[in-house]
VOPAGU-2260 file (C-alpha; in pm, 1 decimal, decimal comma):
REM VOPAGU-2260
SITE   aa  ch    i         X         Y         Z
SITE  UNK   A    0   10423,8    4729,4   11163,4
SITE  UNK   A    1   10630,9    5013,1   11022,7
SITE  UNK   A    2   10897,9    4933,8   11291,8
SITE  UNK   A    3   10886,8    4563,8   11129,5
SITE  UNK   A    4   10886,0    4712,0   10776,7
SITE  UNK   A    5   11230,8    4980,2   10839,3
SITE  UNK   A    6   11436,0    4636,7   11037,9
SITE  UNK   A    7   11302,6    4435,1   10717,2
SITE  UNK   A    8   11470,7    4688,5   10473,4
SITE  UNK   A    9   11796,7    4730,0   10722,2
SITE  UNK   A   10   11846,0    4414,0   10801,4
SITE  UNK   A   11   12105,6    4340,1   10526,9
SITE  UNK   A   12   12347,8    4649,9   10623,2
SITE  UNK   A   13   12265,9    4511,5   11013,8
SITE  UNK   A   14   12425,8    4184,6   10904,8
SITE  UNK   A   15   12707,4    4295,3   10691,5
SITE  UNK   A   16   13074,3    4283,1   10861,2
SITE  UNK   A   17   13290,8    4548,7   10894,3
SITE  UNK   A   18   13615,4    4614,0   10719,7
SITE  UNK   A   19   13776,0    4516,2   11116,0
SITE  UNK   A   20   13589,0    4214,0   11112,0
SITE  UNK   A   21   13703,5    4122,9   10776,4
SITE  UNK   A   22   14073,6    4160,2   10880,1
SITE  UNK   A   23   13973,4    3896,6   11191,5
SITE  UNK   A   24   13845,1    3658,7   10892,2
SITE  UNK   A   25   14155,4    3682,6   10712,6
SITE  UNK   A   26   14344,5    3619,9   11070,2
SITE  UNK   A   27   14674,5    3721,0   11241,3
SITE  UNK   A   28   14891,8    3444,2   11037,2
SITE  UNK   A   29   14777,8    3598,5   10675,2
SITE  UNK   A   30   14850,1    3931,0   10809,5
SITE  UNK   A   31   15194,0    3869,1   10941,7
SITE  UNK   A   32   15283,2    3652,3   10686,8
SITE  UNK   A   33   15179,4    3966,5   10452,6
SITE  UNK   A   34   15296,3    4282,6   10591,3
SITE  UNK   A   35   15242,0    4451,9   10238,0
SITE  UNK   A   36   14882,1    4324,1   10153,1
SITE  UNK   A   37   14655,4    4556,6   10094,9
SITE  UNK   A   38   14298,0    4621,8   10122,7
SITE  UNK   A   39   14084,7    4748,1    9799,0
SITE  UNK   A   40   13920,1    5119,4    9937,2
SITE  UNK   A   41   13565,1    4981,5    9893,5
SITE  UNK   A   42   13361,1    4659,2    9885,2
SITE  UNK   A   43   13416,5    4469,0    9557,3
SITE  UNK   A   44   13109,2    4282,1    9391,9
SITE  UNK   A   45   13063,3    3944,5    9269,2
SITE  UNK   A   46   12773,2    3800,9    9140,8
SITE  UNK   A   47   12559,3    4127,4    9315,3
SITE  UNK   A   48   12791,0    3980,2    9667,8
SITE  UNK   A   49   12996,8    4252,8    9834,5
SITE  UNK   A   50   13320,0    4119,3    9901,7
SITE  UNK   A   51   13649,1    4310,8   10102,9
SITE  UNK   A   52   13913,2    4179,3    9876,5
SITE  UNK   A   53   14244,9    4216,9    9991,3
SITE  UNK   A   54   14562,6    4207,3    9737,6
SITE  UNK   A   55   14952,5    4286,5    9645,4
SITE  UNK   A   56   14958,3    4566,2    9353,1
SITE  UNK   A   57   15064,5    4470,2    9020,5
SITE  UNK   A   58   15407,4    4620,2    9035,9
SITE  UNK   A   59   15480,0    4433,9    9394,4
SITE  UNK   A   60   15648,9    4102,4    9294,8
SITE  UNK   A   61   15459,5    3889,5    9510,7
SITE  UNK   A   62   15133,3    3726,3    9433,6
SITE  UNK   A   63   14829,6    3661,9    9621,9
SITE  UNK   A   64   14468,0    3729,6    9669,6
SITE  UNK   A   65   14199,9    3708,3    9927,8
SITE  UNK   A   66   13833,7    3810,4    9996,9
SITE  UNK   A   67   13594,7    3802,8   10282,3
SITE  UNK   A   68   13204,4    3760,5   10190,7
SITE  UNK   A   69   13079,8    4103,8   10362,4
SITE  UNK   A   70   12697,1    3946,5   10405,6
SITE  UNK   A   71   12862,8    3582,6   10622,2
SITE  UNK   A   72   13246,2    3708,7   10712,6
SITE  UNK   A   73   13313,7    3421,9   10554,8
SITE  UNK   A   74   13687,2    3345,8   10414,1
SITE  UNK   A   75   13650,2    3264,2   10012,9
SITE  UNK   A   76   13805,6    2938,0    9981,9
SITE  UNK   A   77   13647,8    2787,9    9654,8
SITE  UNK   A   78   13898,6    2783,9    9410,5
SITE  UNK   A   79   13676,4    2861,0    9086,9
SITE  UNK   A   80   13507,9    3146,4    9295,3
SITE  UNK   A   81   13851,5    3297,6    9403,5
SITE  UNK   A   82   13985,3    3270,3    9080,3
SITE  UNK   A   83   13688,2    3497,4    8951,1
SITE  UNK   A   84   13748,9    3751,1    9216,0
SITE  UNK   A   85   14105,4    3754,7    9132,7
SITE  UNK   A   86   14038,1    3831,3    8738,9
SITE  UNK   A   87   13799,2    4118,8    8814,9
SITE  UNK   A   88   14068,8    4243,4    9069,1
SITE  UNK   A   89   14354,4    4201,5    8795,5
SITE  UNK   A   90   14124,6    4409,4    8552,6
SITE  UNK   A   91   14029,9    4745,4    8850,8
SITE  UNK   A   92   14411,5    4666,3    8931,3
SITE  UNK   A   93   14505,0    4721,8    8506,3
SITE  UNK   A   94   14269,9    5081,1    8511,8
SITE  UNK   A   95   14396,4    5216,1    8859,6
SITE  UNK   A   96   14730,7    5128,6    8832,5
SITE  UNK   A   97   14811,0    5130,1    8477,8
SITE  UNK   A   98   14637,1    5329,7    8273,8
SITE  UNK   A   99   14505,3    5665,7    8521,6
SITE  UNK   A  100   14795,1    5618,3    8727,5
SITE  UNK   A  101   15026,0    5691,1    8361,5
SITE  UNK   A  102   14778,4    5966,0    8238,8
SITE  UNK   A  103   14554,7    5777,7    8042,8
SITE  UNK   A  104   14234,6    5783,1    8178,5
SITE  UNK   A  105   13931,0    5877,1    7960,5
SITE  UNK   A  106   13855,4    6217,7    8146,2
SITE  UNK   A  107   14257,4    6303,9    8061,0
SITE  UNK   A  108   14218,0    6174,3    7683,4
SITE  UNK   A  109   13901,8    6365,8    7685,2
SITE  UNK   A  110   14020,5    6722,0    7773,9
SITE  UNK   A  111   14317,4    6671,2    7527,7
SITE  UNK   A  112   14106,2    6547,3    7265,9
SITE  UNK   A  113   13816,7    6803,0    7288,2
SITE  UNK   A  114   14084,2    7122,8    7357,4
SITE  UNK   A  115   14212,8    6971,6    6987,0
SITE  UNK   A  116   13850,6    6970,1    6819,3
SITE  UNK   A  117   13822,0    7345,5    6902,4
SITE  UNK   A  118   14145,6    7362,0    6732,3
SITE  UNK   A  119   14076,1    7185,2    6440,3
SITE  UNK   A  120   13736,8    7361,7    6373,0
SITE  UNK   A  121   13916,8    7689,9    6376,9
SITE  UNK   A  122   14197,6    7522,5    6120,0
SITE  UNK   A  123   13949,1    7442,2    5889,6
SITE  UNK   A  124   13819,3    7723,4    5903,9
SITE  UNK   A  125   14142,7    7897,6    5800,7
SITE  UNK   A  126   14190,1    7639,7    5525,6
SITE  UNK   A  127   13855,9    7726,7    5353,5
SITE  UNK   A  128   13968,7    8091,5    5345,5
SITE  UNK   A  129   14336,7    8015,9    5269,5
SITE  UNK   A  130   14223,7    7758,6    4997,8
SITE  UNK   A  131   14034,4    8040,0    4814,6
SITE  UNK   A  132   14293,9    8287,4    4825,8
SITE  UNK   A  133   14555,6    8111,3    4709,1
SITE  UNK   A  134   14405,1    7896,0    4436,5
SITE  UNK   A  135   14283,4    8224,2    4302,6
SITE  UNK   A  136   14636,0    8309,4    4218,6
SITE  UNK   A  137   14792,3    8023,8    4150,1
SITE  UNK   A  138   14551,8    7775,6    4003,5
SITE  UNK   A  139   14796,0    7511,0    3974,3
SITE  UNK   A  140   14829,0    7467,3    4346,5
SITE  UNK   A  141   14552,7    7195,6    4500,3
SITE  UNK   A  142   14436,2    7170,9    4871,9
SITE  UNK   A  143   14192,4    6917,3    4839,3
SITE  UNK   A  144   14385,8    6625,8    4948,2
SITE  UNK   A  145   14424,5    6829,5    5259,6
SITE  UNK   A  146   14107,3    6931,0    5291,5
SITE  UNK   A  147   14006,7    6569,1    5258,5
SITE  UNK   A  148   14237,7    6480,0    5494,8
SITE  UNK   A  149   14145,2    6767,6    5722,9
SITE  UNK   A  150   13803,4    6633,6    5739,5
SITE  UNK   A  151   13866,8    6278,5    5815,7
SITE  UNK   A  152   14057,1    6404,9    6127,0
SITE  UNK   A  153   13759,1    6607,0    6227,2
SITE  UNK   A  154   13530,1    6255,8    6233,0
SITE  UNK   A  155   13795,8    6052,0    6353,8
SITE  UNK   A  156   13777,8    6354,3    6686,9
SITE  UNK   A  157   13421,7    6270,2    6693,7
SITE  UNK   A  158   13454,1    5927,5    6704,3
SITE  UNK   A  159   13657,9    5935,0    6960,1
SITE  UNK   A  160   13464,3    6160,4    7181,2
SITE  UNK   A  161   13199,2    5937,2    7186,6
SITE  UNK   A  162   13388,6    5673,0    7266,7
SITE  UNK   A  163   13568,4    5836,2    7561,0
SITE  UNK   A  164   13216,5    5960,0    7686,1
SITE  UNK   A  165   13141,9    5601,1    7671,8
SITE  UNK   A  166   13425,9    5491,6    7818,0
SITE  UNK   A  167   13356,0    5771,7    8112,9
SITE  UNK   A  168   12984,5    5633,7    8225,0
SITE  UNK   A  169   13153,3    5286,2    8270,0
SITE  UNK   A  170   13418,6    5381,6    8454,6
SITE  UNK   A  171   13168,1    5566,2    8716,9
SITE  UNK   A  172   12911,4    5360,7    8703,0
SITE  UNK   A  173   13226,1    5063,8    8839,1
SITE  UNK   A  174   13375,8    5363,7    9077,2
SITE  UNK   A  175   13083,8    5393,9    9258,3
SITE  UNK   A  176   13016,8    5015,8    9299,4
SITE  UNK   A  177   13339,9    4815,6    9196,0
SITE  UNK   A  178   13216,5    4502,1    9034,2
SITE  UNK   A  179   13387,9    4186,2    8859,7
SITE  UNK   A  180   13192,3    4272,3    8602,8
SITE  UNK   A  181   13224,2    4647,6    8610,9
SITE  UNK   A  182   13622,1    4594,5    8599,7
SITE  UNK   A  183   13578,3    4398,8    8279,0
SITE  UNK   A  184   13355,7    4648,8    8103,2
SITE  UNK   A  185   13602,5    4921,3    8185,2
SITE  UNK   A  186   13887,3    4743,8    8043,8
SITE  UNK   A  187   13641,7    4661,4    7732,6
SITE  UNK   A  188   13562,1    5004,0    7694,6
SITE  UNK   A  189   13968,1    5153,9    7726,8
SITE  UNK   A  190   14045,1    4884,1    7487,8
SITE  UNK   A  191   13814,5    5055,0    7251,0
SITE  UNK   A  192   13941,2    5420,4    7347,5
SITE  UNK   A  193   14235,2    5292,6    7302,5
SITE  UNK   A  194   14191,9    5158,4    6910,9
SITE  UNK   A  195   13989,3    5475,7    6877,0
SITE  UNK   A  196   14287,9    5712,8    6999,1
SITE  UNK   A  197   14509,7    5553,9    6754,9
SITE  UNK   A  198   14304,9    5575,4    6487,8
SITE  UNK   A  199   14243,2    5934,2    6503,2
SITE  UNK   A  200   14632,9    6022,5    6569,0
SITE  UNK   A  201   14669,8    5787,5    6243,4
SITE  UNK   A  202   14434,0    6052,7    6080,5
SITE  UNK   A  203   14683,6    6322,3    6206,6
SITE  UNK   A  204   14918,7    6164,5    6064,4
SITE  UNK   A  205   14768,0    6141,3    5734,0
SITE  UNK   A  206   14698,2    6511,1    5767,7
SITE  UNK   A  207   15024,8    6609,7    5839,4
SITE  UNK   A  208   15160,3    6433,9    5570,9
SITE  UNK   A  209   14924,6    6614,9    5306,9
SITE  UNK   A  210   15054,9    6921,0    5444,4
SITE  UNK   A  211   15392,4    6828,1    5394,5
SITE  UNK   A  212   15256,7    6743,4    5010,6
SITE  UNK   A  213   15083,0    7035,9    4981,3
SITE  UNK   A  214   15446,1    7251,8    5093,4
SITE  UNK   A  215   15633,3    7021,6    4867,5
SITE  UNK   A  216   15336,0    7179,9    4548,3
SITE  UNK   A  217   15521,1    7517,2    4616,0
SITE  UNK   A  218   15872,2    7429,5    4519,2
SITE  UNK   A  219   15710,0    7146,3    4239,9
SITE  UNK   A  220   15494,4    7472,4    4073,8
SITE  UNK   A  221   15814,2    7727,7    4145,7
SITE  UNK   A  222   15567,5    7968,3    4343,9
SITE  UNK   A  223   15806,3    8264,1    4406,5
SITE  UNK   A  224   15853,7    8450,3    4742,5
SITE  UNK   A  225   15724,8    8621,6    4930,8
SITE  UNK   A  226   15435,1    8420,9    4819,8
SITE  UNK   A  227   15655,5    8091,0    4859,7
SITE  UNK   A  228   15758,0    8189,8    5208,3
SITE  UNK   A  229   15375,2    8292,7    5307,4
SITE  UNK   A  230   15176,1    8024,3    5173,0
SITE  UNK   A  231   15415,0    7766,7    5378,9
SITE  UNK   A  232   15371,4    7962,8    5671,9
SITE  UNK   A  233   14996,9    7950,3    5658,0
SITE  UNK   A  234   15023,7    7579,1    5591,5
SITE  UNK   A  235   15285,6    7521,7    5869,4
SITE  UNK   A  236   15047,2    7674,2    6130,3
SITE  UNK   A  237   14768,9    7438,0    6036,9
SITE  UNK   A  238   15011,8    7119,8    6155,7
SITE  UNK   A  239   14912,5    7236,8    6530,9
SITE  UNK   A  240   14593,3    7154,3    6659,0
SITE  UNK   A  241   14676,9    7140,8    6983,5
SITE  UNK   A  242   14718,5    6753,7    7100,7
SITE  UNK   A  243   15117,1    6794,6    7110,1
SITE  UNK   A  244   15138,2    6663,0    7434,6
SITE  UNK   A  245   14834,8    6386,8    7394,0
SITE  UNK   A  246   15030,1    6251,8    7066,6
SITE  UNK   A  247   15392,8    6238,7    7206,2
SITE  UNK   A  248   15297,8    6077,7    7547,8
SITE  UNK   A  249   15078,7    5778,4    7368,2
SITE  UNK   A  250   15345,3    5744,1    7087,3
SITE  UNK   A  251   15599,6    5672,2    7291,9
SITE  UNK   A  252   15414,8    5471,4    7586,8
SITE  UNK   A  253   15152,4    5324,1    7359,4
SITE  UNK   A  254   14897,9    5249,9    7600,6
SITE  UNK   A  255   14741,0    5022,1    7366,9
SITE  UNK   A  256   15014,0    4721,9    7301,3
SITE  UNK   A  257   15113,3    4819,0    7715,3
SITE  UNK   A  258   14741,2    4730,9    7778,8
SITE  UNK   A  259   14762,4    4388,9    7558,6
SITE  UNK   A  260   15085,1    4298,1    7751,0
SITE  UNK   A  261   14930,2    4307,0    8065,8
SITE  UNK   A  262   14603,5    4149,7    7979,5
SITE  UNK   A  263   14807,7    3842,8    7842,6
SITE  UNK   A  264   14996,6    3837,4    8171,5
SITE  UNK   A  265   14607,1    3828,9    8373,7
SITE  UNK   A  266   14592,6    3469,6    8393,1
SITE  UNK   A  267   14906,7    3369,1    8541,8
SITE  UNK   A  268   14889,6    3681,8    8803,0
SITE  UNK   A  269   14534,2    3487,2    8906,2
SITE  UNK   A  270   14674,4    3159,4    8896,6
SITE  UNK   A  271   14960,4    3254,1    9100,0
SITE  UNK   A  272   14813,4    3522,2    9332,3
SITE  UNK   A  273   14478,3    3225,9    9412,6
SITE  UNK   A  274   14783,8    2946,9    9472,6
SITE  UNK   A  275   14974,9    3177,9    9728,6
SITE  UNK   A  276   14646,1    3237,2    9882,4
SITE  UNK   A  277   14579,0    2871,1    9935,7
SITE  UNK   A  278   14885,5    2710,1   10027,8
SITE  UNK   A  279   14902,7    3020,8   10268,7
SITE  UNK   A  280   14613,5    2915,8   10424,5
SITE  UNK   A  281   14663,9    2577,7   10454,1
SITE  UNK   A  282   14990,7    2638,2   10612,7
SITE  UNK   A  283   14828,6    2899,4   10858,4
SITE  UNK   A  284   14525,1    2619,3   10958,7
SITE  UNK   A  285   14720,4    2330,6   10940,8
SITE  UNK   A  286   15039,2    2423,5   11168,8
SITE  UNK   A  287   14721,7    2618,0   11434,7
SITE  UNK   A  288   14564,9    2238,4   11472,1
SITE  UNK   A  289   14905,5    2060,7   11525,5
SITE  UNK   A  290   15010,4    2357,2   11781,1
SITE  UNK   A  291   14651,9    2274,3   11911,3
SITE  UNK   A  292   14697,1    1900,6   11950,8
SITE  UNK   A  293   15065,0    1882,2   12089,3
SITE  UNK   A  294   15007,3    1938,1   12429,9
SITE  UNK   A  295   14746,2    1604,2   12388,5
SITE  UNK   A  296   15008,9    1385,1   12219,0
SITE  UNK   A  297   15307,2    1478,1   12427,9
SITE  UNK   A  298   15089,3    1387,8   12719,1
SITE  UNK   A  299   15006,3    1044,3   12579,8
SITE  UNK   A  300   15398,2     989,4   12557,5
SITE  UNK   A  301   15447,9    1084,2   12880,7
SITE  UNK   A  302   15246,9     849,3   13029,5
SITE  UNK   A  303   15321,8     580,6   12805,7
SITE  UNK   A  304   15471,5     356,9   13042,7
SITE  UNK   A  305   15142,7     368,3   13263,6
SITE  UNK   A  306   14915,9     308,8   12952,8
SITE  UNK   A  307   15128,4      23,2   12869,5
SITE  UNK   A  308   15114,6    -116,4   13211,4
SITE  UNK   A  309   14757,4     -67,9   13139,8
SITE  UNK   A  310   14733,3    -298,3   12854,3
SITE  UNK   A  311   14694,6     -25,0   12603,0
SITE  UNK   A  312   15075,4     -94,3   12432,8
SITE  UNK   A  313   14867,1    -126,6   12141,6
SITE  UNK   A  314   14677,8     183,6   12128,0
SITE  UNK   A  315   14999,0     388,3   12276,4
SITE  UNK   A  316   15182,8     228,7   11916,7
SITE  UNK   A  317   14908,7     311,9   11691,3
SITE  UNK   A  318   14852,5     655,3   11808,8
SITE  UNK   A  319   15232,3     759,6   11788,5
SITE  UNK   A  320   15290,5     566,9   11407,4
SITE  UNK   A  321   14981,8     811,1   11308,3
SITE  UNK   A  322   15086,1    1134,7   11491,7
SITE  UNK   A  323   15477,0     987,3   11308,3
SITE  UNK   A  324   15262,5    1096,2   10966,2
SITE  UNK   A  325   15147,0    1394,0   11021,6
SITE  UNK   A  326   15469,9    1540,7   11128,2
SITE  UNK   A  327   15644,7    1423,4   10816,2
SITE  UNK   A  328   15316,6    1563,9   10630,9
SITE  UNK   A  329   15343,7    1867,8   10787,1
SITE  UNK   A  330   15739,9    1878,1   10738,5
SITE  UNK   A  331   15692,0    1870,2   10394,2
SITE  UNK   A  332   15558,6    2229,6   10345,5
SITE  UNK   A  333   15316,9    2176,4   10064,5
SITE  UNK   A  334   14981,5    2224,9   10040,6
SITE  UNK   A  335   14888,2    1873,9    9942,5
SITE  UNK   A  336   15074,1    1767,0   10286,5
SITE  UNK   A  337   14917,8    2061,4   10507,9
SITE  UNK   A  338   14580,9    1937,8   10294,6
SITE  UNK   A  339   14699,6    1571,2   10474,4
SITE  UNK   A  340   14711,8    1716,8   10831,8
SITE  UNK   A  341   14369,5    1938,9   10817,8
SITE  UNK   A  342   14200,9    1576,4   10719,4
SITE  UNK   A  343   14391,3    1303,8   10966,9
SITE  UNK   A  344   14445,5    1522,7   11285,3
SITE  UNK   A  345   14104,0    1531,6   11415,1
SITE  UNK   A  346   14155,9    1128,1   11404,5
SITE  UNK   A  347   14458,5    1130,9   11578,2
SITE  UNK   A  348   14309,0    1376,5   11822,9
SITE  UNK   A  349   13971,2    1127,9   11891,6
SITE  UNK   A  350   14195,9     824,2   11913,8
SITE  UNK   A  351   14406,7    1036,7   12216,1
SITE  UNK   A  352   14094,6    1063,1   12366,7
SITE  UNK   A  353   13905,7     771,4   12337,0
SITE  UNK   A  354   14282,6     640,5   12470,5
SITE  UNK   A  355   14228,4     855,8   12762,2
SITE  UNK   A  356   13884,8     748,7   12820,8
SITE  UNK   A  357   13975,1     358,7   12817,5
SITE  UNK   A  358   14276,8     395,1   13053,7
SITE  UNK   A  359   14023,3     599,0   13330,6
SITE  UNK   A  360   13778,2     312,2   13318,4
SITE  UNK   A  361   14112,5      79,5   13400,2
SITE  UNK   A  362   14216,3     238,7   13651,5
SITE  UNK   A  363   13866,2     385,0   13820,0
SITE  UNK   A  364   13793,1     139,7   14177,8
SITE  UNK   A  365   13522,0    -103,3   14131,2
SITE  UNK   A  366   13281,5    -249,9   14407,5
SITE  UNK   A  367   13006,3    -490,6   14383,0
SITE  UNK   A  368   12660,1    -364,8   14399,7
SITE  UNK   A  369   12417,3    -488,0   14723,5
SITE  UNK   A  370   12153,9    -701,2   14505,9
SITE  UNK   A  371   11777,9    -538,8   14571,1
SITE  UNK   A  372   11622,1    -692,7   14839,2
SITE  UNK   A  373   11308,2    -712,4   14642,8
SITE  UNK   A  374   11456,9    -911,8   14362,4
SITE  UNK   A  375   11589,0   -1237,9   14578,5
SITE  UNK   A  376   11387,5   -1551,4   14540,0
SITE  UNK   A  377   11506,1   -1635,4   14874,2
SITE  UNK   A  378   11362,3   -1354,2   15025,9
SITE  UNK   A  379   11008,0   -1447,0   14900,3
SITE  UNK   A  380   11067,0   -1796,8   15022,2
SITE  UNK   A  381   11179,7   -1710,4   15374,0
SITE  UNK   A  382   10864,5   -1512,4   15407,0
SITE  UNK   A  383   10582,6   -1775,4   15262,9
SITE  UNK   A  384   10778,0   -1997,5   15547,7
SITE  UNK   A  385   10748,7   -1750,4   15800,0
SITE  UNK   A  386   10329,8   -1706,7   15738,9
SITE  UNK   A  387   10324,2   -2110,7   15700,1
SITE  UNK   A  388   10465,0   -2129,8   16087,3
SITE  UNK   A  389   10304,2   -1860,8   16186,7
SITE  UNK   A  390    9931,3   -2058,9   16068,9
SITE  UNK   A  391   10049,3   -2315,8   16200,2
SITE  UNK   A  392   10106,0   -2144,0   16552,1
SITE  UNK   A  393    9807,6   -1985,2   16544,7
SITE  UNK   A  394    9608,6   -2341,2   16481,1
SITE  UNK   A  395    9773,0   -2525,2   16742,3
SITE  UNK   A  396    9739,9   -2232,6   16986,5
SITE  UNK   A  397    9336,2   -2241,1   16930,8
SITE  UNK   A  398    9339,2   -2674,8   16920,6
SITE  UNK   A  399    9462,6   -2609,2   17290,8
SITE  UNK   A  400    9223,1   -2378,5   17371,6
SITE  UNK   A  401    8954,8   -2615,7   17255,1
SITE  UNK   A  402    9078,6   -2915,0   17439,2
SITE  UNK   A  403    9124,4   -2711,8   17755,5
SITE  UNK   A  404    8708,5   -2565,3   17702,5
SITE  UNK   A  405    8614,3   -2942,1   17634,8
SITE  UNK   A  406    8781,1   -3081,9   17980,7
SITE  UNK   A  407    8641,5   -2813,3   18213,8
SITE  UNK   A  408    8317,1   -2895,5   18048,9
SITE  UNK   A  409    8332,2   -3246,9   18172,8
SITE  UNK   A  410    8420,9   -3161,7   18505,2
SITE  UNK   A  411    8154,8   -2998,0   18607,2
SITE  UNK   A  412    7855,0   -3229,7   18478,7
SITE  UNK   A  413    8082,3   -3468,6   18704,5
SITE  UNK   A  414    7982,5   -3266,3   19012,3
């Protein structure tokens, strides 16, 4: 029973195809065809299926997408299903390849941002102190705009803390079982970081404008040096908290409007890289069945002057005006005429053979079959004539004995 129980809860992974096997799904034509496709590192989920998709990245000009059901080995060819497995593809595609490849993942914006925080707590630190001093002496200055300022920053850090840690658990929770969905919720949640990241180096801004204001109060209020010269200092070295590098880098990439770009560019990059797919793989089946059947038709034409002889002209005419269509399908190249030879070659190929079966019949020798012996009339009659002569043998045959008896009975009373 527990044997039963442990192939029960096994069975699944028994079934499952390997990444080889997959590669045999997708077959030798797709391969050659597409020297530079590659396969995604792990099994990619769909609707709780594992699938081995296979793909060209997003910087590779060419398009197309494929995936191979893990539980059947199965080739996807539904077109709606595809397409689904080629927008969650497009979106783990947008986070590998776009934004941790350029230096934006959340763990990177993370470090950055929380090395900053430290930073800023020990700034405003220094600014309560500084405030204190320095208003003391010269009343006319004010710091509150920068405090205010100061502070904003600080929640806008927290805010976007959160968010990264956020952003973090749904990126690992997809890393550890990529997911259609999972892609989605990652590029949900980076959108987010994103808006979030922006909003707090918009807060930096702001507070590195009010220090600029507050520098500007010194030559306004004609605060004279060394004081002048200090108090800027002390202001100047609040400007750095630390997220130099953080701020210059998403200023000038913008990760943000780069990420918009590309999600706007998601459905033609499906449409496209599901259409190579399929007229790929029409072309592939379509020109392996007419390789298939070629040797069958070219054998009908070569013995089309004995089918004819046959009384099969007709057939012979038929067969090559049909086989006349699917090379001209096939000749065509697109995927509505490879469509046309997948459908009207296996009737081509049944009419070859039926063709073949009709001319052996012709041609096989014939001979007339001995009737049963059993089943003649004539038989039954011959015999009931036989019996009749043979009675009437055996009659006469005792009538003479009789008549013979009869005389030598008179002969002796005579005596």
């Amino acid at each position: 029973m527990r044997a039963l129980v442990v192939l029960l809860l096994f069975s699944p992974v028994l079934l499952a195809i390997s990444s080889s096997e997959a590669l045999e799904a997708l077959g030798t034509c797709l391969q050659e065809n597409n020297p530079q496709l590659q396969p995604l590192g792990q099994t990619f989920l769909m609707e709780d299926t594992p699938h081995y998709v296979f793909y060209y990245p997003l910087s590779n000009a060419r398009r197309m997408v494929a995936a191979v059901n893990q539980e059947d080995g199965e080739l996807v060819r539904d077109p709606a299903r595809l397409a689904r497995m080629g927008t969650g593809l497009y979106n783990d595609l947008l986070f590998r390849e776009q934004i941790k490849a350029k230096g934006f993942s959340a763990d990177t914006m993370t470090a950055a941002t929380q090395a900053g925080q430290d930073i800023l707590e020990d700034q405003y630190a220094k600014l309560q102190v500084f405030q204190t001093q320095t208003t003391a002496k010269y009343p006319q200055l004010s710091f509150q705009q920068l405090e205010s300022r100061l502070d904003a920053l600080r929640s806008k850090s927290d805010v976007l803390l959160l968010q990264l840690s956020n952003t973090v658990s749904e990126e690992q929770l997809h890393l550890d079982a990529p997911s259609s969905e999972g892609a989605a919720a990652v590029i949900q949640q980076y959108n987010a970081s994103f808006t979030a990241l922006f909003d707090y180096l918009a807060a930096y801004d702001d507070y590195s404008k009010a220090i600029t204001n507050a520098e500007r109060q010194l030559y306004e209020q004609s605060i004279p040096d060394p004081d002048n010269k200090n108090i800027n200092t002390n202001l100047e070295n609040l400007r750095d908290i630390g997220i130099s590098s953080l701020y210059a880098k998403a200023k000038t990439t913008d990760p943000r409007k780069n990420l918009a770009t590309l999600i706007s560019q998601r459905p033609q990059w499906v449409n496209d890289s599901v259409s190579s797919f399929f007229f790929q793989d029409l072309s592939c089946r379509a020109n392996a069945a007419y390789d298939e059947a070629l040797p069958q038709y070219r054998q009908v034409v070569q013995s089309e002057a004995l089918l004819r002889s046959a009384g099969l002209e007709r057939d012979v005419r038929e067969i090559k005006s049909d086989w006349a269509e699917i090379v001209d399908a096939r000749d065509k190249r697109t995927a509505e005429n490879y469509q046309f030879v997948l459908d009207n070659l296996p009737t081509v190929k049944a009419e070859m053979v039926d063709l073949k079966a009709r001319y052996d019949r012709l041609i096989a020798p014939t001979s007339t079959p001995k009737p049963k012996t059993e089943d003649d009339p004539t038989n039954w009659l011959i015999l009931v004539i036989v019996l009749a002569l043979g009675a009437y043998g055996f009659w006469m045959y005792r009538k003479k004995q009789q008549e013979e008896s009869g005389e030598e009975s008179g002969d002796s009373h005579g005596h």
